[in-house]
Every structure is written in structure tokens, then in C-alpha cells.
TORKOL-4160 file (C-alpha; in steps of 0.2 Angstrom, whole numbers, padded with zeros to 4 digits, m for minus):
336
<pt num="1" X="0489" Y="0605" Z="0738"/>
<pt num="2" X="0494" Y="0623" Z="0734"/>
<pt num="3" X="0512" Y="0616" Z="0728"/>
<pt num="4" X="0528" Y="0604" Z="0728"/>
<pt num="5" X="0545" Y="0600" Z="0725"/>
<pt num="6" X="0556" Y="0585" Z="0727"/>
<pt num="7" X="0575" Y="0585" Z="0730"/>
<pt num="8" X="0589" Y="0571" Z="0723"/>
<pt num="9" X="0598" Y="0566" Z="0736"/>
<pt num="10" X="0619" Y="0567" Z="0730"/>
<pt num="11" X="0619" Y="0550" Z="0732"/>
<pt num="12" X="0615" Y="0532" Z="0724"/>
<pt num="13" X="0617" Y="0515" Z="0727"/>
<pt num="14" X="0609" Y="0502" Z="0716"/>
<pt num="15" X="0607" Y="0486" Z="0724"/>
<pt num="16" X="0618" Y="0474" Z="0713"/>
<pt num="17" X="0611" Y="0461" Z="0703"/>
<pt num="18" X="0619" Y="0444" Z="0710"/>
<pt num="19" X="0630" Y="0432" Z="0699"/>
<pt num="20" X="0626" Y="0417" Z="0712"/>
<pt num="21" X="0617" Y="0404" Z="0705"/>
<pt num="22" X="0600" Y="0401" Z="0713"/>
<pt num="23" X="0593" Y="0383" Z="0708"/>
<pt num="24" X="0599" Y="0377" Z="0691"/>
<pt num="25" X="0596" Y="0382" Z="0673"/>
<pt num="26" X="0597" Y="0369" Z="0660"/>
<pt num="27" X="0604" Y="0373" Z="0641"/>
<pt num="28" X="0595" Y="0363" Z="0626"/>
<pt num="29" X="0601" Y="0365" Z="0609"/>
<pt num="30" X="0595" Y="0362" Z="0593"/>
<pt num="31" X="0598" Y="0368" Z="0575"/>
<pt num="32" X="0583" Y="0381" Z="0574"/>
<pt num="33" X="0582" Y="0385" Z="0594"/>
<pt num="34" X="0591" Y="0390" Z="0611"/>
<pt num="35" X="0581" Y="0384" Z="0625"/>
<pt num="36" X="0585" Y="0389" Z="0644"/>
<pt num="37" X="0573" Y="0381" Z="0654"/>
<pt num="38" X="0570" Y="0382" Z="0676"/>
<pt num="39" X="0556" Y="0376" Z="0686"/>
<pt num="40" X="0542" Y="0385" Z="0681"/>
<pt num="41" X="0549" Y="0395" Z="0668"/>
<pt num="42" X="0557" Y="0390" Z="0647"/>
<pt num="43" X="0565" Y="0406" Z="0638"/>
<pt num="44" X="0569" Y="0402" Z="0621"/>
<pt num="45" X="0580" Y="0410" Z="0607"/>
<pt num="46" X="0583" Y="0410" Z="0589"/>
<pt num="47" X="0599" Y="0400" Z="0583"/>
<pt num="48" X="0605" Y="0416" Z="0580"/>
<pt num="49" X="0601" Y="0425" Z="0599"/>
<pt num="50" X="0585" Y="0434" Z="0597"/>
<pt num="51" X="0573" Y="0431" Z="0611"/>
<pt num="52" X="0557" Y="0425" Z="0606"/>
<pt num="53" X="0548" Y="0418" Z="0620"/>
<pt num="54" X="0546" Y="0419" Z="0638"/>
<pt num="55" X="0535" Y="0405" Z="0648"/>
<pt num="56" X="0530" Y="0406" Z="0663"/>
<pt num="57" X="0521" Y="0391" Z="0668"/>
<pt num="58" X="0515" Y="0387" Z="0655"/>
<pt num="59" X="0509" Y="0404" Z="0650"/>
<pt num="60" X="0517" Y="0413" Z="0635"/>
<pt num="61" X="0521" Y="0431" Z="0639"/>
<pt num="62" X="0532" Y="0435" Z="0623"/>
<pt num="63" X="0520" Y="0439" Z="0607"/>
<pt num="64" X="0535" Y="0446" Z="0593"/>
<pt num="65" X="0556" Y="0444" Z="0599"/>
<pt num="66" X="0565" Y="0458" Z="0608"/>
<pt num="67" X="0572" Y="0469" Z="0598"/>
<pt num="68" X="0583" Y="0485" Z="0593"/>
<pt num="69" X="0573" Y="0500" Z="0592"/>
<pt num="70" X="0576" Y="0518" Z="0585"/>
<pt num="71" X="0559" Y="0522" Z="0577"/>
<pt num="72" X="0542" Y="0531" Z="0585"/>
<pt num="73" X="0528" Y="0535" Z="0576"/>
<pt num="74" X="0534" Y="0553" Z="0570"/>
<pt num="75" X="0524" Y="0568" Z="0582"/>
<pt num="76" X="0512" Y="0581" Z="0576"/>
<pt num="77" X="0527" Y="0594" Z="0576"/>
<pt num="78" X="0538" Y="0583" Z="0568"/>
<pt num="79" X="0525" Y="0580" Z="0553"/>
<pt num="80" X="0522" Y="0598" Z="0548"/>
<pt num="81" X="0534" Y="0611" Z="0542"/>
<pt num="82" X="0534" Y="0622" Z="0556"/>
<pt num="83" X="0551" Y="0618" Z="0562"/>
<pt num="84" X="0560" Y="0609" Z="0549"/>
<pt num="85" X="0574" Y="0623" Z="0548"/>
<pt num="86" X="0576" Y="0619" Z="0566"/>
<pt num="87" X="0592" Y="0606" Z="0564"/>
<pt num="88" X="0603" Y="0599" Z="0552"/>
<pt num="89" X="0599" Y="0586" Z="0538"/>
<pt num="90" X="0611" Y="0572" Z="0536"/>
<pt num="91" X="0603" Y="0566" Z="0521"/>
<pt num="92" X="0587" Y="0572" Z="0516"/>
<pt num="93" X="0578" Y="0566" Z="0502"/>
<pt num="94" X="0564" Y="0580" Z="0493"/>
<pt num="95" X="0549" Y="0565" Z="0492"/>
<pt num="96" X="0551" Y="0562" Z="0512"/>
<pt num="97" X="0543" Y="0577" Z="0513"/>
<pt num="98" X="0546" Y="0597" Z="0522"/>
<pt num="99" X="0547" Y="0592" Z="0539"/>
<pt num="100" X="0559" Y="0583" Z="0553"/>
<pt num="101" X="0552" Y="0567" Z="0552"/>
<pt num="102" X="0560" Y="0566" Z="0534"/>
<pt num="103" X="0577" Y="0565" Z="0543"/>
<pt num="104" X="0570" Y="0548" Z="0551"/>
<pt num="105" X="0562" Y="0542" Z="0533"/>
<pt num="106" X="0577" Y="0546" Z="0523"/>
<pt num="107" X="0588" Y="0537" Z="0534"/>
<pt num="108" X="0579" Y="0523" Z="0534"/>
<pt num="109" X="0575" Y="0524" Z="0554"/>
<pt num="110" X="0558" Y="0514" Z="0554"/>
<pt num="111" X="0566" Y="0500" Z="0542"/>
<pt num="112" X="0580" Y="0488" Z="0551"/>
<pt num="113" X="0589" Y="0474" Z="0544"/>
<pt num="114" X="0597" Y="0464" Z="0558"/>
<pt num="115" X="0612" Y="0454" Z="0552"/>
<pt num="116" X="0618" Y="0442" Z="0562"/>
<pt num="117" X="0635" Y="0439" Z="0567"/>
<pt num="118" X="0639" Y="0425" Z="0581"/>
<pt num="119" X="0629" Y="0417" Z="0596"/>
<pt num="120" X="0636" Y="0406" Z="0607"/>
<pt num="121" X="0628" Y="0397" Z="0622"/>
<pt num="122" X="0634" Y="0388" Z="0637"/>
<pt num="123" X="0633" Y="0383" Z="0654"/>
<pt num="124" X="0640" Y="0385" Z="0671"/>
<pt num="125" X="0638" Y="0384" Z="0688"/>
<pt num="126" X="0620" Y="0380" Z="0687"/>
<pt num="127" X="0618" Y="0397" Z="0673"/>
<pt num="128" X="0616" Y="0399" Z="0657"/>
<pt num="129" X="0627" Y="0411" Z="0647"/>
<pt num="130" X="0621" Y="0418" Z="0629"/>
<pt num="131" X="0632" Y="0430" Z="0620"/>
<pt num="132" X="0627" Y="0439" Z="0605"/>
<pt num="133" X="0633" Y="0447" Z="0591"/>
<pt num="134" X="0625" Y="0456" Z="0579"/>
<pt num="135" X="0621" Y="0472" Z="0567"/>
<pt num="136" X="0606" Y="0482" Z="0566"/>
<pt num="137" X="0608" Y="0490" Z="0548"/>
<pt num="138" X="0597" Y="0507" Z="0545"/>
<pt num="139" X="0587" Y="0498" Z="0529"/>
<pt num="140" X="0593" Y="0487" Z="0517"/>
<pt num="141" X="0611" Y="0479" Z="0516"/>
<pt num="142" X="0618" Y="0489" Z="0498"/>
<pt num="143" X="0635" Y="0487" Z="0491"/>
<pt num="144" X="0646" Y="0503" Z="0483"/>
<pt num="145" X="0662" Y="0512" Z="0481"/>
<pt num="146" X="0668" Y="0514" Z="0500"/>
<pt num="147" X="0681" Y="0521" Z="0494"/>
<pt num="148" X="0691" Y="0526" Z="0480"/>
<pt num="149" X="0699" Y="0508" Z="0479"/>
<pt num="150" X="0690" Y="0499" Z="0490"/>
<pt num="151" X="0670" Y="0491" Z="0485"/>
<pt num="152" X="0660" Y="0482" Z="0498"/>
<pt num="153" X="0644" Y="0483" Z="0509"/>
<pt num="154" X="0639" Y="0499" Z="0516"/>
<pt num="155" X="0636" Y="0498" Z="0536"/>
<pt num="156" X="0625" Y="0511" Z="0542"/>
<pt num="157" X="0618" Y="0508" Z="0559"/>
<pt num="158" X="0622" Y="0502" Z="0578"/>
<pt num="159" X="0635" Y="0487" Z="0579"/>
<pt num="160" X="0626" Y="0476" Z="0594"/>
<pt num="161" X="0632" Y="0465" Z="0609"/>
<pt num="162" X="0620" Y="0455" Z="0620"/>
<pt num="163" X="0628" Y="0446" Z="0636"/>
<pt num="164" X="0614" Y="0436" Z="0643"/>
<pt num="165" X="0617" Y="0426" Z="0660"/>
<pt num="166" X="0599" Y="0417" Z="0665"/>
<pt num="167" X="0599" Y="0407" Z="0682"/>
<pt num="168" X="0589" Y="0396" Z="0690"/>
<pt num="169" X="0575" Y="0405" Z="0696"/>
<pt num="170" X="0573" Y="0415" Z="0681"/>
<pt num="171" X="0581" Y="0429" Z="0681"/>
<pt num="172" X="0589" Y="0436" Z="0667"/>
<pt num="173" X="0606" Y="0449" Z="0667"/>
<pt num="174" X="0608" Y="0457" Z="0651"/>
<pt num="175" X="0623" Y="0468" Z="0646"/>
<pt num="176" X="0619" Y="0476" Z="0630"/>
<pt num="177" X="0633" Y="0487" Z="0621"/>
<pt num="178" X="0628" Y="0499" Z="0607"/>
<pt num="179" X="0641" Y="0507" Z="0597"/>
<pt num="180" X="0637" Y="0519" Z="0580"/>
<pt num="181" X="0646" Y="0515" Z="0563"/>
<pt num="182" X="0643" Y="0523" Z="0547"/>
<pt num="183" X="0635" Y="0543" Z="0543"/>
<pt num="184" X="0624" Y="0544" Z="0555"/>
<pt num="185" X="0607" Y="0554" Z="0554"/>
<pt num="186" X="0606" Y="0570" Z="0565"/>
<pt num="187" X="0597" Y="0564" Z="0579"/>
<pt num="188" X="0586" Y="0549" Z="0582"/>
<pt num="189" X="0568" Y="0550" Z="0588"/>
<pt num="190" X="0574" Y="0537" Z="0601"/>
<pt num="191" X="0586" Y="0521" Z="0608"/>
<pt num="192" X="0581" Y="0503" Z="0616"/>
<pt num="193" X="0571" Y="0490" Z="0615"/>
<pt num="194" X="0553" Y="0485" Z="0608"/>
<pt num="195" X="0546" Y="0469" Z="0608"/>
<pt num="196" X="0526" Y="0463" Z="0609"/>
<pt num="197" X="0519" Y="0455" Z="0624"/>
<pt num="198" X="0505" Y="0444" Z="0628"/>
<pt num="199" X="0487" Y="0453" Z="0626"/>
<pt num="200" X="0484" Y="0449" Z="0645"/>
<pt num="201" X="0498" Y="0457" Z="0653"/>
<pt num="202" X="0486" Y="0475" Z="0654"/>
<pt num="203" X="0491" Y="0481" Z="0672"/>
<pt num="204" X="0507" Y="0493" Z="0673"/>
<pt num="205" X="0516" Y="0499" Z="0687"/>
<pt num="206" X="0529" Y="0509" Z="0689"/>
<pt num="207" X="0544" Y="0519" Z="0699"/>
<pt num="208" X="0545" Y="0535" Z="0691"/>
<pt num="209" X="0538" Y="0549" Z="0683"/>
<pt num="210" X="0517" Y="0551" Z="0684"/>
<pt num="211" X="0505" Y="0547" Z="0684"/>
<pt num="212" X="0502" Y="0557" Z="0667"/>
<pt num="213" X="0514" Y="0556" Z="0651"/>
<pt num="214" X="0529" Y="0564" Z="0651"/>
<pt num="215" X="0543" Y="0567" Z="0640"/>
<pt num="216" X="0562" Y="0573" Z="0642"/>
<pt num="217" X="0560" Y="0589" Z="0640"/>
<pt num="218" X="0541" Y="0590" Z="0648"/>
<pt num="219" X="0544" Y="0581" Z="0662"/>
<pt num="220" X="0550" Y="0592" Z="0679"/>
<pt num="221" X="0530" Y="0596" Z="0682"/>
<pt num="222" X="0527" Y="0574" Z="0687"/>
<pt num="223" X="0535" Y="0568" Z="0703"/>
<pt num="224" X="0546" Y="0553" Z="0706"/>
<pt num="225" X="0534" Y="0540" Z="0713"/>
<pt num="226" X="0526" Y="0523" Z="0712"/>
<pt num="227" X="0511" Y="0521" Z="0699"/>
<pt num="228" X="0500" Y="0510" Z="0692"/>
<pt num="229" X="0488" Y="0512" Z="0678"/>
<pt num="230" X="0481" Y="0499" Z="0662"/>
<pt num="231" X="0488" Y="0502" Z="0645"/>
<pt num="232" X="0474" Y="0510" Z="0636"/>
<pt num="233" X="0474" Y="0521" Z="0653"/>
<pt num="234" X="0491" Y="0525" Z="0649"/>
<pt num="235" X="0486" Y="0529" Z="0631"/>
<pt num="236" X="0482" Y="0547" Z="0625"/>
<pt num="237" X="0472" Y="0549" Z="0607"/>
<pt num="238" X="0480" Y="0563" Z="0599"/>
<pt num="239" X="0470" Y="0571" Z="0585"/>
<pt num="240" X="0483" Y="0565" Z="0574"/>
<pt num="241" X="0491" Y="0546" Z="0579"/>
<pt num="242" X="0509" Y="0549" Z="0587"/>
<pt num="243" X="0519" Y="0541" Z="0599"/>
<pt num="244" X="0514" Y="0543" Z="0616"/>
<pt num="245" X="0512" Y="0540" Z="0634"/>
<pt num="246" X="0528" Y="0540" Z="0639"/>
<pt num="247" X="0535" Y="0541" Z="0657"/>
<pt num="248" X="0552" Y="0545" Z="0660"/>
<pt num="249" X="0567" Y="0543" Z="0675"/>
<pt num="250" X="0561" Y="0525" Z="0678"/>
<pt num="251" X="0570" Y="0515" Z="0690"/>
<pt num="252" X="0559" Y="0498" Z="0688"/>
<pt num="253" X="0543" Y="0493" Z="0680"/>
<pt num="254" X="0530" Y="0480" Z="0681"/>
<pt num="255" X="0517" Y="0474" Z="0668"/>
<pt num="256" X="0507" Y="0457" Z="0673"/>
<pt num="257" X="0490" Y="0452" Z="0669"/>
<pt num="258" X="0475" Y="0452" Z="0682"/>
<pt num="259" X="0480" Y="0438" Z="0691"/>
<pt num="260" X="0498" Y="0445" Z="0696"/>
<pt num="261" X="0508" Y="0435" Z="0682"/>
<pt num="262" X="0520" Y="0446" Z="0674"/>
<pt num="263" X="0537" Y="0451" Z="0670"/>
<pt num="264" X="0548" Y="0466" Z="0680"/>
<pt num="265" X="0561" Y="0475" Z="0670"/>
<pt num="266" X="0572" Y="0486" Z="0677"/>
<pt num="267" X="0591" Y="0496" Z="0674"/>
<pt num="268" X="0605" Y="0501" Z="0680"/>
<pt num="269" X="0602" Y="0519" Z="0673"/>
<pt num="270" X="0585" Y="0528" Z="0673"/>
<pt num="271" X="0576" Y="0523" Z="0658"/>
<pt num="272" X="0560" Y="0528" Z="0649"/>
<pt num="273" X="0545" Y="0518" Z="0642"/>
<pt num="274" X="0527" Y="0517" Z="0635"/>
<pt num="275" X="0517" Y="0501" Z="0632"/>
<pt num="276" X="0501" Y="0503" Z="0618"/>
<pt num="277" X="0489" Y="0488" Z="0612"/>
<pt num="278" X="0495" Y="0496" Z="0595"/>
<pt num="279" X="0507" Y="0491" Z="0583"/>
<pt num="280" X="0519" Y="0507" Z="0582"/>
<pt num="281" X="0516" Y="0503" Z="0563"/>
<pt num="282" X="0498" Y="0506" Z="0564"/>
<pt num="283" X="0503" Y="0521" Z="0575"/>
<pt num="284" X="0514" Y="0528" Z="0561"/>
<pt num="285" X="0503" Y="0525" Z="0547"/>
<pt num="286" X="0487" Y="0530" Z="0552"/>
<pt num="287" X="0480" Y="0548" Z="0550"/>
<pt num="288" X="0464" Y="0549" Z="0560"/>
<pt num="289" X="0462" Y="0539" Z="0574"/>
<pt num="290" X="0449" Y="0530" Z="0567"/>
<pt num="291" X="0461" Y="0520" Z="0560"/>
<pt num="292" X="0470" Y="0512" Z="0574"/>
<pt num="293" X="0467" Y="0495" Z="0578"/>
<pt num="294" X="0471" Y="0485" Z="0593"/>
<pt num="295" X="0482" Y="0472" Z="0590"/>
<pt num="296" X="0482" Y="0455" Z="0599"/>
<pt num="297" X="0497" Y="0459" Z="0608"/>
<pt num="298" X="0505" Y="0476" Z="0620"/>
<pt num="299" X="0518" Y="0485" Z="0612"/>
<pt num="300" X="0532" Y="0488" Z="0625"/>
<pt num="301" X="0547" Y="0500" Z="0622"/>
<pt num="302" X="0560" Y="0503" Z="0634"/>
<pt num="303" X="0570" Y="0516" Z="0631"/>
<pt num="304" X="0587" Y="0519" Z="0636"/>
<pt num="305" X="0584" Y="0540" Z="0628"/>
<pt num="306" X="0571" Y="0547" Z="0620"/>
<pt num="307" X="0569" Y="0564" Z="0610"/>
<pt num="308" X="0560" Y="0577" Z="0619"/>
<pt num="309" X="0543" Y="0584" Z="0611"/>
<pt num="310" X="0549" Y="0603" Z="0607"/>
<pt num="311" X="0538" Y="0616" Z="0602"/>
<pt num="312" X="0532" Y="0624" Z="0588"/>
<pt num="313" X="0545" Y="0639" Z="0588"/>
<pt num="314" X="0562" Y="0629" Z="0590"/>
<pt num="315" X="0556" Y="0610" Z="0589"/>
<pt num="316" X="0567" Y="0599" Z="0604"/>
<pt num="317" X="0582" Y="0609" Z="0611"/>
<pt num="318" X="0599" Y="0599" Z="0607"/>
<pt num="319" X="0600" Y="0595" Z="0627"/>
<pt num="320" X="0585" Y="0584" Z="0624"/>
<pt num="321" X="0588" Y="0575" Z="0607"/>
<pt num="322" X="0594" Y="0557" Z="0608"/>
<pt num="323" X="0611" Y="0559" Z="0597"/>
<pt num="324" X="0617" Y="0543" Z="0587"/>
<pt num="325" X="0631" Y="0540" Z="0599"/>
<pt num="326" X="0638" Y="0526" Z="0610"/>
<pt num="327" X="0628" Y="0517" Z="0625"/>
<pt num="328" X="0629" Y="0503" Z="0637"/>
<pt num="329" X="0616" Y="0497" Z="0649"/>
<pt num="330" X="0615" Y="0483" Z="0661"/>
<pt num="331" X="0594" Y="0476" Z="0660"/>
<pt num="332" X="0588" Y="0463" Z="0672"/>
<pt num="333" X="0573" Y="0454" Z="0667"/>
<pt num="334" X="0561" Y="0445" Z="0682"/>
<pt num="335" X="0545" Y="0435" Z="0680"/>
<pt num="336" X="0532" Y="0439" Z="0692"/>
């Protein structure tokens, strides 16, 4: 091949996710637990509306609940002092250090509190509704001077609404709403969802950007296409441990174990993601990659933005930094 291009066509049409009712889903609730259960399949949630498992017959696929997410382990560029004059501090503290990354320490980007604030759950027409409420609080819950008269809690992070509609055949439609409150930092490194799934579920596939990793702002040279690859395949071991392997402009994505069993996430917007058998702690915290361990478990982010990678000279150009702003995505969830 001497060389390519591809062309978006000025037009889209997502196939609709449909609100029939296919078989029945059953609600079950206790004082701890939300348990939505199908043939074949059980999901179950906190009191409070966190998911926390997903079964599939019989097998567990969810190792740690789905979650908020805002934090990557910082990059290489984002760690040095080369480009730290390159945006604005919102609150920068001298001990986080000379470099970007600070911006995300001192804001309390890699420490959320999530603060409940109403679940309820109900059925009908052979589904099961779960609507959520809650607040995703950058660090700790503190009290102080609001104002001149006024004393209370400080609320700095993303105010949170999860719409969850499960039918029968096990299908989930999320609509999640995301809207900034309090002084925000400059940018943030990126916006979604975590969670930790079963150490089987190895085999990835994917339609959009590969097969290598790409990022926002490196991503024009990776055509549109449909992939596969394993986790540690899809895992690069930079010098110094950093996020990575991320592929960008996804439409859907696939990760099962070897014998096809699996979950399929997919958006009504392009979305980005990587998936490492780290902890994105370990992934923060280590220094030399001899210092990374597996964890019994796949890390999965999907991200609905993500902050480019930069360059030395001007760090990530303000077209491609995720900024603390407003957004709304409709996720649907299907077990393989």
C-alpha cells in the first residue's frame, strides 16, 4: 500500500435502541440490593444505584461497580515541567509539584467522593426502570464560608443523573446527564465511566480507530474499521507508566472471554476507550514499569472525551482538551 484516505459521508443514522419490551424483567428489592433479574441473566445495584454486578449465566462479568470517572494516570509530558506554562492553573498548589499534572492533584481529580442523593426503582411493561441521583464530589465533602452570610458544604464536581431501563433479554438503556457545579479545574485529563471486569473477559473488538493506539489529537493517521486484539496486546509499556492504549471515534465495542461470553457497549455519540489488566492506581503510582502488577480483574474506561497527548513545545492544543463542561449520552449495554 503506497497510501489511503477515508471520507465521512454527510450523513448518519443510528439504528434506535427499542423501548418494546422483549420477555420480562423482574424487580426484587431489598434493604441493601436492587436486583433485576431475566433468563439467563441477574444485574444487581447498590440501595443507592450503583451497578455492581452483572451475571450471565451464572458467570460474574462485573469485578468493582461502574463508576464516574475523570482521572488517567498523568502522561510523561504531563509529569515534567516542560510545558507547565502552557495553560491556566485554577488552583495550583506549590507541593503538587511544576508541571500539568498538578492542575489534576490539586483539584482533587484522582479522589471522588460520590454522595448519594435518590434512587428509585420500578417496573413496567415487562421492564425495569432505575433512576438515579447523585454527586460526584472532587475529594472530600468540606464545609466553609460560601458566601459572606451564607456557611455550608462546598460542591465541587459533576452533579449526576443515571436513567436505566433493563428489558427482558437483557439489554440495558442508560441515559446519563452530567452537569458541572462549583470552580472547576482548567481542563480535565478525561470524562466517563470506569469500572473492573472479570479477569476472563481478555478478547477486544472494536468499530473504530486502529488497530494501534490512538488519541484525539494523534488520531487522523488510524482508519475507521473493525478490530480485534487481547488486552495486554492493546497495552503499550512506556518507560514511564501512563495511561495508554487508547482508541478513539468508536461506534460499538466487544470484550468477552474465549468462549464468546461477553458484554457489547456501545453510544449514541463516538466514544473512546482502553481496557488494561492494571489498576489505573497502580498505573499512577508506579515509576518503572517494574512496578506494575496485574490485577485480578480488566480495567475498562469508556470515555465520552479524552485530552489529547500534546507535545513537548505547547502541551495539548485547547481543541483537544476535555473542558469541565455539560454532557449527555445515551449507553446501551448487551451481554453476548
Amino acid at each position: 500500500m503506497v497510501a489511503w484516505d477515508q471520507f465521512e459521508l454527510p450523513w448518519k443514522k443510528s439504528a434506535p435502541v427499542s423501548d418494546k419490551a422483549v420477555g420480562k424483567a423482574s424487580l426484587t428489592k431489598t434493604d441493601t440490593e436492587i436486583i433485576v433479574k431475566g433468563e439467563g441473566f441477574a444485574y444487581t445495584f447498590t440501595a443507592d444505584g450503583q451497578l455492581c454486578s452483572i451475571v450471565r449465566n451464572g458467570e460474574e462479568l462485573l469485578k468493582a461497580p461502574v463508576q464516574f470517572n475523570v482521572w488517567r494516570a498523568p502522561l510523561a509530558l504531563e509529569q515534567d515541567g516542560w510545558s507547565q506554562g502552557n495553560i491556566r492553573y485554577n488552583n495550583k498548589k506549590s507541593w503538587n509539584g511544576n508541571q500539568i499534572a498538578n492542575e489534576y492533584y490539586s483539584n482533587n481529580l484522582d479522589n471522588i467522593t460520590r454522595l448519594p442523593i435518590s434512587c428509585e426503582a420500578f417496573e413496567a411493561g415487562g421492564q425495569v426502570y432505575i433512576n438515579v441521583r447523585c454527586f460526584s464530589q472532587f475529594g472530600g465533602v468540606s464545609s466553609g464560608s460560601l458566601d459572606a452570610y451564607i456557611f455550608g458544604v462546598k460542591y465541587i464536581g459533576y452533579s449526576e443523573v443515571y436513567e436505566y431501563r433493563i428489558n427482558g433479554d437483557g439489554t440495558v438503556a442508560l441515559h446519563h446527564i452530567l452537569e458541572p457545579e462549583g470552580q472547576m479545574p482548567e481542563l480535565l485529563p478525561r470524562i466517563g465511566l470506569t469500572m473492573t471486569l472479570n479477569n476472563d473477559l481478555q478478547q477486544v473488538k472494536w468499530f473504530g480507530r486502529g488497530p494501534e493506539e490512538n488519541y484525539p489529537d494523534r488520531k487522523s493517521g488510524y482508519a475507521v474499521g473493525v478490530y480485534e486484539n487481547d488486552v495486554d496486546g492493546m497495552f503499550e509499556p512506556y518507560l514511564i507508566p501512563q495511561d495508554c492504549g487508547l482508541r478513539c471515534d468508536n461506534r460499538w465495542l466487544e470484550i468477552q472471554d474465549g468462549k464468546g461470553r461477553g458484554i457489547r457497549f456501545s453510544m449514541d455519540r463516538l466514544f473512546n476507550f482502553n481496557a488494561y489488566n492494571y489498576s489505573t492506581e497502580n498505573l499512577t503510582k508506579a515509576v518503572y514499569t517494574y512496578q506494575l502488577e496485574k490485577q485480578d480483574g480488566v480495567t475498562l474506561n469508556l470515555d465520552y472525551n479524552t485530552t489529547g497527548v500534546g507535545c513537548t513545545a505547547c502541551f495539548v492544543l485547547p481543541g483537544f482538551q476535555v473542558k469541565p463542561t455539560r454532557y449527555e449520552r445515551n449507553l446501551t449495554i448487551q451481554l453476548l
